[in-house]
C-alpha positions as CSV (number, residue, x, y, z in Angstrom):
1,X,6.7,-3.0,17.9
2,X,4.2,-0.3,16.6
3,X,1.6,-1.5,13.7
4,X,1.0,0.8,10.7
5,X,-2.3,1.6,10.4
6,X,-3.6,-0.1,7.2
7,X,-6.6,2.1,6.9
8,X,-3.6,5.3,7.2
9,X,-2.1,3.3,4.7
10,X,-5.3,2.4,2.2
11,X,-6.2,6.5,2.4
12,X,-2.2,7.3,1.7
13,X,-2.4,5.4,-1.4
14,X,-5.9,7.1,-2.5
15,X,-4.4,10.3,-2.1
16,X,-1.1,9.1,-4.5
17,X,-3.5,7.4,-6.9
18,X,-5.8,10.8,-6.9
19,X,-2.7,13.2,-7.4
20,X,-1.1,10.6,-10.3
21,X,-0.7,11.7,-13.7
22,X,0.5,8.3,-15.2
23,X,-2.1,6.1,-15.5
24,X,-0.1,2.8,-14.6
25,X,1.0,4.6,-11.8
26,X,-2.5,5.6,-10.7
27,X,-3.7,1.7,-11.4
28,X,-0.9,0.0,-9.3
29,X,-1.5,2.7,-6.4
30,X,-5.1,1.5,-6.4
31,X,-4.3,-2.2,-6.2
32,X,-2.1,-1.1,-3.1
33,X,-4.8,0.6,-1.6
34,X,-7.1,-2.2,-2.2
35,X,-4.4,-4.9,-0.6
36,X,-4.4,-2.6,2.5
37,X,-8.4,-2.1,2.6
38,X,-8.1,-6.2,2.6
39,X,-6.0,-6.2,5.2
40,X,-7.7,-3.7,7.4
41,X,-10.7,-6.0,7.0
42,X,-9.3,-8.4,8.7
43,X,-7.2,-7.0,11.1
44,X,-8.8,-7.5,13.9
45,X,-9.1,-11.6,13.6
46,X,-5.4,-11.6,13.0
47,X,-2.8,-11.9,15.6
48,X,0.2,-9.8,15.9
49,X,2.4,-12.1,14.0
50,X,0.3,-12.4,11.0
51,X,-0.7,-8.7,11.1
52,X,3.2,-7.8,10.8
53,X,3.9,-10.7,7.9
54,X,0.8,-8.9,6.1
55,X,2.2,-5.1,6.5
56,X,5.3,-6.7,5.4
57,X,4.5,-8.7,2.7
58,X,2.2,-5.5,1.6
59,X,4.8,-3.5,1.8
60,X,7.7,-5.6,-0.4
61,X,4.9,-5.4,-3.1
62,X,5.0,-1.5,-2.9
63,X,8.4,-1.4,-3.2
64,X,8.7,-4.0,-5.9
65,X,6.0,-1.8,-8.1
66,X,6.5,1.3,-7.6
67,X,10.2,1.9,-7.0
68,X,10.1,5.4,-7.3
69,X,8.4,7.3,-5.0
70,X,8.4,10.5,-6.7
71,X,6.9,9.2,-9.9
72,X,10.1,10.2,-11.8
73,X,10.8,8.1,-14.7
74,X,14.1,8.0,-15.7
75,X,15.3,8.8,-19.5
């Protein structure tokens, strides 16, 4: 199985959280950045199990707060 890289991941979410307009949107991107700046910390003591339950675990949050991808709110 191929790993995400969560220092990829950390700078993708900078990058969002730069280019965001909303401000709630900006502050949960940066939480996300900061969960995968955590994990890349500690990547390297982790084994391959708990790196994947991490990147999954990171990545149910990003889903569950920021649904939308595009930003778009709907009316």
């Amino acid at each position: 199985m191929s790993m995400v890289d969560p220092w990829e991941k950390a700078a993708d979410c900078e990058r969002s959280a730069q280019a965001a307009i909303d401000p709630h949107r900006r502050a949960m991107l940066q939480k996300l950045r900061d969960l995968w700046v955590s994990l890349a910390n500690r990547w390297n003591l982790m084994s391959e199990a708990e790196a994947a339950a991490a990147v999954e675990a990171i990545n149910r949050r990003h889903i569950r707060l920021l649904p939308a991808s595009g930003g778009a709110k709907a009316a």
